[in-house]
N, CA, C and O atoms as CSV, one atom per row, in Angstrom:
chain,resi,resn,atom,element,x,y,z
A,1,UNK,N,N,-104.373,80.243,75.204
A,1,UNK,CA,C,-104.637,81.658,75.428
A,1,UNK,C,C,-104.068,82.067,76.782
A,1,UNK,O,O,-104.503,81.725,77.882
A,2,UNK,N,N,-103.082,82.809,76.538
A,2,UNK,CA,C,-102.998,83.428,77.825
A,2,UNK,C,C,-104.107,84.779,78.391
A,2,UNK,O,O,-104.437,85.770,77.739
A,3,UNK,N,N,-104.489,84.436,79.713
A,3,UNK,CA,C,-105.746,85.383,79.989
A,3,UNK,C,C,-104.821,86.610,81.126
A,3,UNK,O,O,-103.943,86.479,81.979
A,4,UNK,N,N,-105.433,87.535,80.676
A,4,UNK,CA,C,-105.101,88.488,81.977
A,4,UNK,C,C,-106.146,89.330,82.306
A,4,UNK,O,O,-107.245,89.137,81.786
A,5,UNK,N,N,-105.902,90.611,83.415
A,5,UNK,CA,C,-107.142,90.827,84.054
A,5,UNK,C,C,-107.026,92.454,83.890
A,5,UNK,O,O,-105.943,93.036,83.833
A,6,UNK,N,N,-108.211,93.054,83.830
A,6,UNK,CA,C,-107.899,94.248,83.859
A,6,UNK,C,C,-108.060,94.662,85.372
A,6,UNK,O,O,-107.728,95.847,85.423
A,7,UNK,N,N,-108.575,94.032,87.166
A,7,UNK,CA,C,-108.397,94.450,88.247
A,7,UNK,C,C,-108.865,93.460,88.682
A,7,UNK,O,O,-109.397,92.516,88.098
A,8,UNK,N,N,-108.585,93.736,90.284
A,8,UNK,CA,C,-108.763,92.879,90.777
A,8,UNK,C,C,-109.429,93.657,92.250
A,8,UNK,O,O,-108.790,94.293,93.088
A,9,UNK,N,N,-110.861,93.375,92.235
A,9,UNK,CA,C,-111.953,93.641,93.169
A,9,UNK,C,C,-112.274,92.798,94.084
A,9,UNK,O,O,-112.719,91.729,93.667
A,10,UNK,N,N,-112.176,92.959,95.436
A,10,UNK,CA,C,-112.756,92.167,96.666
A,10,UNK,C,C,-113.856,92.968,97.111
A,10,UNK,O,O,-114.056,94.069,96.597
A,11,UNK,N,N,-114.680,92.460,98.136
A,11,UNK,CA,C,-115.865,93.157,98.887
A,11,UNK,C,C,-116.252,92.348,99.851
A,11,UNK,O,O,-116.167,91.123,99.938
A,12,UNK,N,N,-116.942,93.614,100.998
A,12,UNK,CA,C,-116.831,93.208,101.933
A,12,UNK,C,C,-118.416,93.985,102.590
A,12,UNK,O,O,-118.610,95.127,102.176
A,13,UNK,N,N,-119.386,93.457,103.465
A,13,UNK,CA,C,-120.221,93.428,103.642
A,13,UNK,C,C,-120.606,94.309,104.866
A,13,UNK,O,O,-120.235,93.879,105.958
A,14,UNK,N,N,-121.289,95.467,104.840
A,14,UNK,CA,C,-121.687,96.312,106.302
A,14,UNK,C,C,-122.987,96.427,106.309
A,14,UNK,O,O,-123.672,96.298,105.295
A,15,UNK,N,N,-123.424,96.672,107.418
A,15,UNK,CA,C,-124.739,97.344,108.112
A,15,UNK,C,C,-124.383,98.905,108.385
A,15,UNK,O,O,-125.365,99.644,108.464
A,16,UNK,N,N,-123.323,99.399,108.514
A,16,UNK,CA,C,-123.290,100.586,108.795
A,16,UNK,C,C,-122.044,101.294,108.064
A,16,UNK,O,O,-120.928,101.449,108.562
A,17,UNK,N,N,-122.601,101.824,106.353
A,17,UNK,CA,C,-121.851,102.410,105.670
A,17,UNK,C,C,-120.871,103.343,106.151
A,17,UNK,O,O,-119.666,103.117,106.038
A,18,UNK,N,N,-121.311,104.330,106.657
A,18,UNK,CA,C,-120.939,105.442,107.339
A,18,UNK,C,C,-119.385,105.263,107.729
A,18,UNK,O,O,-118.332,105.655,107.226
A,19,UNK,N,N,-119.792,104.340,109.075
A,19,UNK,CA,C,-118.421,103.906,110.095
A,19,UNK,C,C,-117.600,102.591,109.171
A,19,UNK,O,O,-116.620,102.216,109.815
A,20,UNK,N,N,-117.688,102.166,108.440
A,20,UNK,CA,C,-117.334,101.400,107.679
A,20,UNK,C,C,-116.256,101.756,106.380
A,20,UNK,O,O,-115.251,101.151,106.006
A,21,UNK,N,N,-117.060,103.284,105.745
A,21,UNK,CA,C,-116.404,103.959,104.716
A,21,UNK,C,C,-114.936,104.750,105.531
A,21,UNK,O,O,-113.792,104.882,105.094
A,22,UNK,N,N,-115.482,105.137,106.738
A,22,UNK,CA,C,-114.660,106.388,107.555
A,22,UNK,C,C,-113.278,105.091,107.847
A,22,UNK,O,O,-112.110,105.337,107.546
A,23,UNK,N,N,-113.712,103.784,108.454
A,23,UNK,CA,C,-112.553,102.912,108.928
A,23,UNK,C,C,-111.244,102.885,107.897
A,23,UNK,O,O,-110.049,102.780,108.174
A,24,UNK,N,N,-111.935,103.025,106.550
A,24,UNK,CA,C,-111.349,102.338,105.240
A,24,UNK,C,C,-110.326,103.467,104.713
A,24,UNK,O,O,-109.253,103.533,104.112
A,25,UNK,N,N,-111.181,104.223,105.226
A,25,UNK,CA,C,-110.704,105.738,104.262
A,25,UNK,C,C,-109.527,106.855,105.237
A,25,UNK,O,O,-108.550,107.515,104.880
A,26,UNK,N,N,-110.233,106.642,106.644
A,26,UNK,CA,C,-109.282,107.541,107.734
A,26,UNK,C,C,-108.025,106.654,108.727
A,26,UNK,O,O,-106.973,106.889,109.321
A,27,UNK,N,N,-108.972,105.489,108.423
A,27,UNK,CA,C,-107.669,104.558,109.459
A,27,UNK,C,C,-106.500,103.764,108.269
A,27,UNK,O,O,-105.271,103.826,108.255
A,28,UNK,N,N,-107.451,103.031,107.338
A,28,UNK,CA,C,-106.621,102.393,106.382
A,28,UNK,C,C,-105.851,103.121,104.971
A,28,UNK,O,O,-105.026,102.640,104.194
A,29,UNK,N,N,-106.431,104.332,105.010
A,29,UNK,CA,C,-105.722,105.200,104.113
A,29,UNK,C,C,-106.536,105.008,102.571
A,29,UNK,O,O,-106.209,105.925,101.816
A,30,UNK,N,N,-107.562,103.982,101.908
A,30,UNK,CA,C,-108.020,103.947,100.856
A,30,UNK,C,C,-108.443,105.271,100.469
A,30,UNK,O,O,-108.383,106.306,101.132
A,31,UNK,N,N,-108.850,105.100,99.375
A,31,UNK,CA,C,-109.429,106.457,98.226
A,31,UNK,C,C,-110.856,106.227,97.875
A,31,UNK,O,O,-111.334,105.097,97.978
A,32,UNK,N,N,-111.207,106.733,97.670
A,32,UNK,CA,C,-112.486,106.166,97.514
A,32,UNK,C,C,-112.980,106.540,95.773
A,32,UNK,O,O,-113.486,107.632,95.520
A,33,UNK,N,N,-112.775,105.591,94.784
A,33,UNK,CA,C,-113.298,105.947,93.408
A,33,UNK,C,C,-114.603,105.657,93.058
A,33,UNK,O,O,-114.849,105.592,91.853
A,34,UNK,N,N,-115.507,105.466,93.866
A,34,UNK,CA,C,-116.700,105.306,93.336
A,34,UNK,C,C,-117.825,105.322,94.477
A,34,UNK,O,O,-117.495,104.913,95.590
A,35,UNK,N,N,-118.695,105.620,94.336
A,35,UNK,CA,C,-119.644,106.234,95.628
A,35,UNK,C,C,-121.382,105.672,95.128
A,35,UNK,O,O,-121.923,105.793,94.028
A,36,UNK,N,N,-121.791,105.200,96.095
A,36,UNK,CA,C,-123.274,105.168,95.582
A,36,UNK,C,C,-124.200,104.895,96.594
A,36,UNK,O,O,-123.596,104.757,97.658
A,37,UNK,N,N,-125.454,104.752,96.722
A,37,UNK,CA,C,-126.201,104.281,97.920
A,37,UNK,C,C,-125.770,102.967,98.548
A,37,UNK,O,O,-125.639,102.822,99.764
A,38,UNK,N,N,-125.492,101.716,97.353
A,38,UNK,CA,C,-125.324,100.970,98.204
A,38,UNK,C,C,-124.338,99.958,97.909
A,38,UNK,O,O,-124.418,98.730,97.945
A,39,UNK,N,N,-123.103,100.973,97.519
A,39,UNK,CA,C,-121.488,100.572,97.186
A,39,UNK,C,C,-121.035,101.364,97.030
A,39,UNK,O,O,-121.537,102.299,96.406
A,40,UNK,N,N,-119.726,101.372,97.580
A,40,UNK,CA,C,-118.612,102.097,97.502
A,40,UNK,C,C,-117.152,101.184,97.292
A,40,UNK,O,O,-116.625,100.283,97.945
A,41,UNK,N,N,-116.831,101.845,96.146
A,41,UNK,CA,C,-115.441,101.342,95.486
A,41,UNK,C,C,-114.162,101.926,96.268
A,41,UNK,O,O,-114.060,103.147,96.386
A,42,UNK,N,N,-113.356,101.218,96.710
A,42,UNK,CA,C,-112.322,102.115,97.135
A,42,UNK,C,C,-110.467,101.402,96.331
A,42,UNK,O,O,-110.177,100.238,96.057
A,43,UNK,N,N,-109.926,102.201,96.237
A,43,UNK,CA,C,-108.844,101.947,95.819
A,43,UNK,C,C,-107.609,101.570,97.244
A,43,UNK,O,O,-107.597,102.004,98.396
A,44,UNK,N,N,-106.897,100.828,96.705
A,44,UNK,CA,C,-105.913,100.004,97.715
A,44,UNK,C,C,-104.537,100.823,97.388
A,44,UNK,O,O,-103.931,100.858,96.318
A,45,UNK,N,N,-104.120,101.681,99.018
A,45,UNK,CA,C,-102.836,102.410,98.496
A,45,UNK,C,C,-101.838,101.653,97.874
A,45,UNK,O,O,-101.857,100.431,98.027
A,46,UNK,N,N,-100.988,102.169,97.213
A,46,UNK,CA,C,-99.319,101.096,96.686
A,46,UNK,C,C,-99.885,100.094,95.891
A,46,UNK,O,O,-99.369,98.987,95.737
A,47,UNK,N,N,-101.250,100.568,95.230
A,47,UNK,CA,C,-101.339,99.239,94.347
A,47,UNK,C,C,-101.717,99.763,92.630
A,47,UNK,O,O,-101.640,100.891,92.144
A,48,UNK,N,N,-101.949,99.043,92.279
A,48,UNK,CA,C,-102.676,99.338,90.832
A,48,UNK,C,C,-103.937,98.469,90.259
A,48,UNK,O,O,-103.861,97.308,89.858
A,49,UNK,N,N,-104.839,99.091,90.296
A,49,UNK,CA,C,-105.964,98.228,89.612
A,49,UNK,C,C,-106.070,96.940,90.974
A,49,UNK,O,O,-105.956,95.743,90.712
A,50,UNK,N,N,-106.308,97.483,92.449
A,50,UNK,CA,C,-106.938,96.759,92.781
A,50,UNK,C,C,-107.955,97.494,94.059
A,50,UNK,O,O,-107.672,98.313,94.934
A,51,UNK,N,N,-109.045,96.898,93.766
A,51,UNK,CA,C,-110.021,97.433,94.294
A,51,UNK,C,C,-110.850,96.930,96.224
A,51,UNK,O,O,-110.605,95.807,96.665
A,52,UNK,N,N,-111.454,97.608,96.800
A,52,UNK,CA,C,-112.438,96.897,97.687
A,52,UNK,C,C,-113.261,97.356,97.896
A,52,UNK,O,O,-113.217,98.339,98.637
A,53,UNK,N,N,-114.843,96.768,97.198
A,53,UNK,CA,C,-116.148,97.384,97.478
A,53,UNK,C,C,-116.919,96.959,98.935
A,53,UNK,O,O,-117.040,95.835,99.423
A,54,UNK,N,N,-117.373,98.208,99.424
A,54,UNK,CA,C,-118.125,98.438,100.768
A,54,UNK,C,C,-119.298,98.309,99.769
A,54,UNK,O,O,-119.555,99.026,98.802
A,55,UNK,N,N,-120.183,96.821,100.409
A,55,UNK,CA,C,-121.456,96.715,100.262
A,55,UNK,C,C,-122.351,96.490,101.198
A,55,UNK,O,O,-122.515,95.414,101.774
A,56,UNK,N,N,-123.209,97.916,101.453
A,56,UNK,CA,C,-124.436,98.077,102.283
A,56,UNK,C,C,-125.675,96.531,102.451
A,56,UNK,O,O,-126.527,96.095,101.676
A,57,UNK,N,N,-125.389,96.250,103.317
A,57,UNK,CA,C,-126.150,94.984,103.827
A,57,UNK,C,C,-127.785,95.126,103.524
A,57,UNK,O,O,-128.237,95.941,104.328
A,58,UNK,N,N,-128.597,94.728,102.838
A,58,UNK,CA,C,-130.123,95.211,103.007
A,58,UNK,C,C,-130.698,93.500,103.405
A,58,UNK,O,O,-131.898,93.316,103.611
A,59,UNK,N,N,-130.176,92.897,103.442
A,59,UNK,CA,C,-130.865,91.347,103.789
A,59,UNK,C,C,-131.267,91.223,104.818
A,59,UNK,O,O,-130.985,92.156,105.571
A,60,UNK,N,N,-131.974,90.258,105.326
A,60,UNK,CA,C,-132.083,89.958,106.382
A,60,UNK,C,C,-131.251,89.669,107.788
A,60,UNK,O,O,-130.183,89.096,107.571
A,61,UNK,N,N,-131.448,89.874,108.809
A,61,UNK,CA,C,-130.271,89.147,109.539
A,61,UNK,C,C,-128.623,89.738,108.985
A,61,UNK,O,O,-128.344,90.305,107.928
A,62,UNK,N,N,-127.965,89.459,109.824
A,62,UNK,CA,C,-126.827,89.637,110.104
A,62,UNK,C,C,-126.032,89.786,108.453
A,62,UNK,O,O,-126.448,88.945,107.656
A,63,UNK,N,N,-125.187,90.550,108.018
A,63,UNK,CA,C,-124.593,90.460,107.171
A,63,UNK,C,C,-123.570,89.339,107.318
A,63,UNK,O,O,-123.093,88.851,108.342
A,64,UNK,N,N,-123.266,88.940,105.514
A,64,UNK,CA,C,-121.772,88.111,105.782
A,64,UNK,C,C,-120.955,88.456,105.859
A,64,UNK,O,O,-120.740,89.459,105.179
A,65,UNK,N,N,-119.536,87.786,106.964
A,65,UNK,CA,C,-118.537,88.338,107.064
A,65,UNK,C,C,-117.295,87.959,106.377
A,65,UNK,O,O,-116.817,86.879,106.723
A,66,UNK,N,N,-116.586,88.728,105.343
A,66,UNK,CA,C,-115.600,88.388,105.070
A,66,UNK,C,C,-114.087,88.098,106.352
A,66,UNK,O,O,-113.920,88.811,107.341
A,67,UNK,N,N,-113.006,86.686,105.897
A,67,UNK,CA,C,-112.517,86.650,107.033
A,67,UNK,C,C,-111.397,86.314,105.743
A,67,UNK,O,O,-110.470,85.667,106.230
A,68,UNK,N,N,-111.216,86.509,104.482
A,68,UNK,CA,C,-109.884,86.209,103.960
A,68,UNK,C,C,-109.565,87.664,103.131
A,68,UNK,O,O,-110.018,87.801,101.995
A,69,UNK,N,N,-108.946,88.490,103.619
A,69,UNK,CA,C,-108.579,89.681,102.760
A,69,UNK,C,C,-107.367,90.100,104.121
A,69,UNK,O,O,-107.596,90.483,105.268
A,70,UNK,N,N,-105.794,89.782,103.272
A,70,UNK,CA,C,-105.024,90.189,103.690
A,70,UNK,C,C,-104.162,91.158,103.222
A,70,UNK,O,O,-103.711,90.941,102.097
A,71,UNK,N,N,-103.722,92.421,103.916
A,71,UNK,CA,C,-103.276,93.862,103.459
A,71,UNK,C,C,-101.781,93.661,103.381
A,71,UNK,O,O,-101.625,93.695,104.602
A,72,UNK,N,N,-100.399,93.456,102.861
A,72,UNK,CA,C,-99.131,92.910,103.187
A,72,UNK,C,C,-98.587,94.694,103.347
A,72,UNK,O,O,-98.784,95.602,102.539
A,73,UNK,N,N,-97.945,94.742,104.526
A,73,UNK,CA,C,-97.357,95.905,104.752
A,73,UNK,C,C,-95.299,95.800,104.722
A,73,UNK,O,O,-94.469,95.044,104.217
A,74,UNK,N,N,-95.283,96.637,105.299
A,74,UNK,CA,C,-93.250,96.821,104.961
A,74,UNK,C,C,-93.396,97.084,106.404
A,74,UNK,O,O,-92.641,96.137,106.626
A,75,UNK,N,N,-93.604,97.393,107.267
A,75,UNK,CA,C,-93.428,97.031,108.959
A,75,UNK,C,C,-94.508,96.855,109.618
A,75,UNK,O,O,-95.216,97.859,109.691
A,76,UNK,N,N,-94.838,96.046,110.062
A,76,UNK,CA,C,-96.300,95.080,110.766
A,76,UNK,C,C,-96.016,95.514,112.028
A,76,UNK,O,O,-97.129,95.842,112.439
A,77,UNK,N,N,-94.979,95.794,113.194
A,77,UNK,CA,C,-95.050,96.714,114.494
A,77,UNK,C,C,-95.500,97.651,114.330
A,77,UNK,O,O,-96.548,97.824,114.953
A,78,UNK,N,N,-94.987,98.874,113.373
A,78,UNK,CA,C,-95.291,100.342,113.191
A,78,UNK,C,C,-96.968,99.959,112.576
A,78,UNK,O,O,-97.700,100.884,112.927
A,79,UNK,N,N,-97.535,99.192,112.006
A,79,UNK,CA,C,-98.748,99.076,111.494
A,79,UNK,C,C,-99.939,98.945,112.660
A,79,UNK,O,O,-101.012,99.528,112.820
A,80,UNK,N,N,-99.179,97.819,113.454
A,80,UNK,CA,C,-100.327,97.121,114.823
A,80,UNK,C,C,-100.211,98.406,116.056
A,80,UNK,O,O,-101.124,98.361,116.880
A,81,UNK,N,N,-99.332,99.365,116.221
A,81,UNK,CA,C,-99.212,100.210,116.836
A,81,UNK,C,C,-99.986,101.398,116.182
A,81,UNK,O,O,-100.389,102.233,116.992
A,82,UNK,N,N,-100.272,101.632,114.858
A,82,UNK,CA,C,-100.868,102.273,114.576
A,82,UNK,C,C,-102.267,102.314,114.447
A,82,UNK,O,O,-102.899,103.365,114.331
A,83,UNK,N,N,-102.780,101.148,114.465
A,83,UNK,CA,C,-104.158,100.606,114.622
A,83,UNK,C,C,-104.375,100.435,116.243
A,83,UNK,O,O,-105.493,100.652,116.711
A,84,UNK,N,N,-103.310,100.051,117.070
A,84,UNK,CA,C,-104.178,100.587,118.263
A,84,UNK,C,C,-104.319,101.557,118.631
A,84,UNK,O,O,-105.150,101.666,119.532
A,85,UNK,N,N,-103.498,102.995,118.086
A,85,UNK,CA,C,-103.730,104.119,118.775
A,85,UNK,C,C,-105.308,104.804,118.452
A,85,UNK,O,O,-105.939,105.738,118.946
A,86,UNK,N,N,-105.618,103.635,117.157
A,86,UNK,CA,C,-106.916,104.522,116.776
A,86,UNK,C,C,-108.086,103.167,117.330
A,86,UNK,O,O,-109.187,102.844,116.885
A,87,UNK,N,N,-107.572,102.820,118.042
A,87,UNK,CA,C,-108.550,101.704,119.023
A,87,UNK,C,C,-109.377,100.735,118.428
A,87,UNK,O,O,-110.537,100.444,118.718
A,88,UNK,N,N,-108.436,100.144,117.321
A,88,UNK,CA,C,-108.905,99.252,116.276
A,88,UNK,C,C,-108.892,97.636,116.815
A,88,UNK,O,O,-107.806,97.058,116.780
A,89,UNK,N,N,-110.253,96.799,117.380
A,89,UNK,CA,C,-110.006,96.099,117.846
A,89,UNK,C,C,-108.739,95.005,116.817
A,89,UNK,O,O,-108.636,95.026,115.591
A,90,UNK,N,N,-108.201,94.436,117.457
A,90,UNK,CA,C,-107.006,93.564,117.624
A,90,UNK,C,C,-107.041,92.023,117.520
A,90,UNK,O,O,-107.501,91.310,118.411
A,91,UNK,N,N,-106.608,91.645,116.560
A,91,UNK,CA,C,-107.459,89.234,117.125
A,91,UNK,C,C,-106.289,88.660,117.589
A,91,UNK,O,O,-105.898,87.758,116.848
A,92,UNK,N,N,-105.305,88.952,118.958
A,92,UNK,CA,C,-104.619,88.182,118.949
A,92,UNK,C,C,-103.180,88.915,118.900
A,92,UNK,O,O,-102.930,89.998,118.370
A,93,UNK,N,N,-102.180,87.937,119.676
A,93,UNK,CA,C,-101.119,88.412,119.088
A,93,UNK,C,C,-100.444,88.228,117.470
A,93,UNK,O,O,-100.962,87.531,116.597
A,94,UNK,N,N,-99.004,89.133,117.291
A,94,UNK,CA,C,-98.538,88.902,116.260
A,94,UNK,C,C,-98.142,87.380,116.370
A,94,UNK,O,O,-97.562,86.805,117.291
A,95,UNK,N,N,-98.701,86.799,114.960
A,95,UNK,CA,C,-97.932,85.210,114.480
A,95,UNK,C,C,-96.680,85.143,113.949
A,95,UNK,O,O,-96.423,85.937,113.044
A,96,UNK,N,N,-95.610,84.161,114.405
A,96,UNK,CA,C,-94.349,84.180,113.324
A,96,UNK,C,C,-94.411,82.973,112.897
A,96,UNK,O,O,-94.896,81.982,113.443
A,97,UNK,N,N,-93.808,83.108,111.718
A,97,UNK,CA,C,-94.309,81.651,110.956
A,97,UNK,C,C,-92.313,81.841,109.645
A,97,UNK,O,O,-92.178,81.945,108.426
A,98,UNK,N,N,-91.449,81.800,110.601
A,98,UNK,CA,C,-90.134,81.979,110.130
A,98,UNK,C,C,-89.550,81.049,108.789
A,98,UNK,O,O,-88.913,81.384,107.790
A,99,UNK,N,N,-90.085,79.715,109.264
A,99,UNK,CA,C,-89.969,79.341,107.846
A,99,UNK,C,C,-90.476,79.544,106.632
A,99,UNK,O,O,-90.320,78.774,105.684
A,100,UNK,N,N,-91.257,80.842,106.605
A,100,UNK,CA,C,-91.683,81.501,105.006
A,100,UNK,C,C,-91.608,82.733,105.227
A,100,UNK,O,O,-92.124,83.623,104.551
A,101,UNK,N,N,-90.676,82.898,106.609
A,101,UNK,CA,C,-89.854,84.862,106.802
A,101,UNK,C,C,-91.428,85.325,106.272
A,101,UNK,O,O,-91.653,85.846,105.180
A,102,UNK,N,N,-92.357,85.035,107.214
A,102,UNK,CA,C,-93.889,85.944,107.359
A,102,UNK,C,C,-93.821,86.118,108.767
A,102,UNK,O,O,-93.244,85.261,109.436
A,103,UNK,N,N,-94.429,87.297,109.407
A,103,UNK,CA,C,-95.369,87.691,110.141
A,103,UNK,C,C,-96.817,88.151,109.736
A,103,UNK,O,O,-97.339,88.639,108.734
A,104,UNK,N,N,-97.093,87.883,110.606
A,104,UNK,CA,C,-99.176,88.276,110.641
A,104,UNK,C,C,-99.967,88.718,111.640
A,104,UNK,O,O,-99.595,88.224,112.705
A,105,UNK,N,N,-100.860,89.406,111.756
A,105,UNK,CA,C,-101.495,89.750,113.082
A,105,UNK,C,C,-102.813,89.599,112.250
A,105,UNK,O,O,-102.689,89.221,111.085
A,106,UNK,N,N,-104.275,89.903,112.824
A,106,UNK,CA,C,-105.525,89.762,112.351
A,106,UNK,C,C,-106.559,90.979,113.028
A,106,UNK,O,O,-106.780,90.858,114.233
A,107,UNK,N,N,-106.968,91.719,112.569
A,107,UNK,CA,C,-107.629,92.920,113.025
A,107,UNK,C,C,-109.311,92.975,113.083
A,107,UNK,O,O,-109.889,91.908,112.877
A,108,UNK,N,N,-109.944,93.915,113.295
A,108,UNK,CA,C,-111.583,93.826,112.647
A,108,UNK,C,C,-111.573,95.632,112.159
A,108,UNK,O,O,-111.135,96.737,112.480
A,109,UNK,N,N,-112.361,94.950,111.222
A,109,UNK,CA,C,-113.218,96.401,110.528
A,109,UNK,C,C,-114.450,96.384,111.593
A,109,UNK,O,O,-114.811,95.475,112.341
A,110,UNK,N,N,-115.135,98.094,111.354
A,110,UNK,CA,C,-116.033,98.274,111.894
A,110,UNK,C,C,-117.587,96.882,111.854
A,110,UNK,O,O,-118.212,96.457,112.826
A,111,UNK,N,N,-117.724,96.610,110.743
A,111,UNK,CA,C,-118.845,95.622,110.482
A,111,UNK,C,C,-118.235,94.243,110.983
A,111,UNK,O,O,-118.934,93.233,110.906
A,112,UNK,N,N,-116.831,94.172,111.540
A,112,UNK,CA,C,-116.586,92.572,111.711
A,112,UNK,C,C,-116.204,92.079,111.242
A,112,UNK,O,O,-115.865,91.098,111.905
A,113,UNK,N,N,-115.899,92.005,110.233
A,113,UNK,CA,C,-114.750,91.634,109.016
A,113,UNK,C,C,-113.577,91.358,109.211
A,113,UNK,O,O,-112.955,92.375,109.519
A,114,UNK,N,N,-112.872,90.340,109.177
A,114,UNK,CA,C,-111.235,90.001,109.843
A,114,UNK,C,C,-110.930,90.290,108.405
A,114,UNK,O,O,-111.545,90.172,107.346
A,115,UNK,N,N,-109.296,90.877,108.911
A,115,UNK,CA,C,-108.645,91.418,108.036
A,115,UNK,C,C,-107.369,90.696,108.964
A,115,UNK,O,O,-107.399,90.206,110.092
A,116,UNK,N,N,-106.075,90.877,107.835
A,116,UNK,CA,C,-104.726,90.085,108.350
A,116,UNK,C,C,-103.673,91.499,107.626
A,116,UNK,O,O,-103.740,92.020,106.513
A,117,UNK,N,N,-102.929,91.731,108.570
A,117,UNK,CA,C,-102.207,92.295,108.032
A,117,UNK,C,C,-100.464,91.487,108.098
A,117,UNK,O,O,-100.038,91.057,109.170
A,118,UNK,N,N,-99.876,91.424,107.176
A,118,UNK,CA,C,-98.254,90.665,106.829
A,118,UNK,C,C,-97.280,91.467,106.311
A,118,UNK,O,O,-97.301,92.485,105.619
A,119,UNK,N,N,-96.290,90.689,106.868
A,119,UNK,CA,C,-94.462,91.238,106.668
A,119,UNK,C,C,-94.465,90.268,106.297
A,119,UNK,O,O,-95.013,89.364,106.929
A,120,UNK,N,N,-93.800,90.043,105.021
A,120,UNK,CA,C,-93.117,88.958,104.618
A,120,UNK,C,C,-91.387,89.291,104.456
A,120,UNK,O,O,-91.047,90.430,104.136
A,121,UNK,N,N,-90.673,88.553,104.625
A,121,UNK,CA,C,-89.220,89.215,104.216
A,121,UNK,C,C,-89.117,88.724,103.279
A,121,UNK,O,O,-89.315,87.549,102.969
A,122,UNK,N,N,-88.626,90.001,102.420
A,122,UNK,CA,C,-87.706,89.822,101.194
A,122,UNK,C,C,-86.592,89.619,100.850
A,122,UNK,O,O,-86.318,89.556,99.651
């Protein structure tokens, strides 16, 4: 049997919906298709059928942090320049890693969440 998928959903964990939805939606450009007390669906620009749900933390203690969700862009300077003008903390410099023609840098969402953003050459 060959299997296929109808999407493909990640999520990622906050204490503070609010600044969390606004990061996703005003800095990273998502859409937001689905809304609720305590999830929010958002759609991934340039993609199809793939998703990332903002889920409102109610547990105890510290939420978990996602640290593997990487965004692949078409210029990673114009990207890391654009995330600092909106004072998006930063992890580091850009990585080159030439023998697989990647670059990478590593960012945070409002809740803490490492995110990676990549150039790969084509």
């Amino acid at each position: 049997m060959k299997q296929t998928y109808k999407n493909i959903l990640s999520f990622v964990w906050t204490s503070n919906m609010e600044k969390t939805r606004a990061f996703y939606t005003d800095i990273l450009g998502f859409s937001i298709v689905f809304d609720s007390d305590g999830w929010v669906e958002c759609a991934i620009p340039g993609t199809q059928n793939a998703f990332l749900a903002l889920n409102r933390w109610a547990g105890e203690g510290r939420h978990p942090v996602n640290e593997y969700l990487t965004l692949s862009v078409d210029n990673l300077d114009e990207f890391r320049k654009n995330l600092e003008t909106k004072l998006v903390p930063l992890q580091g410099p850009v990585r080159e890693f030439p023998e697989h023609g990647m670059r990478m840098f590593k960012f945070l969402d409002p809740a803490g969440n490492v995110l990676t953003a990549a150039e790969v050459e084509t």
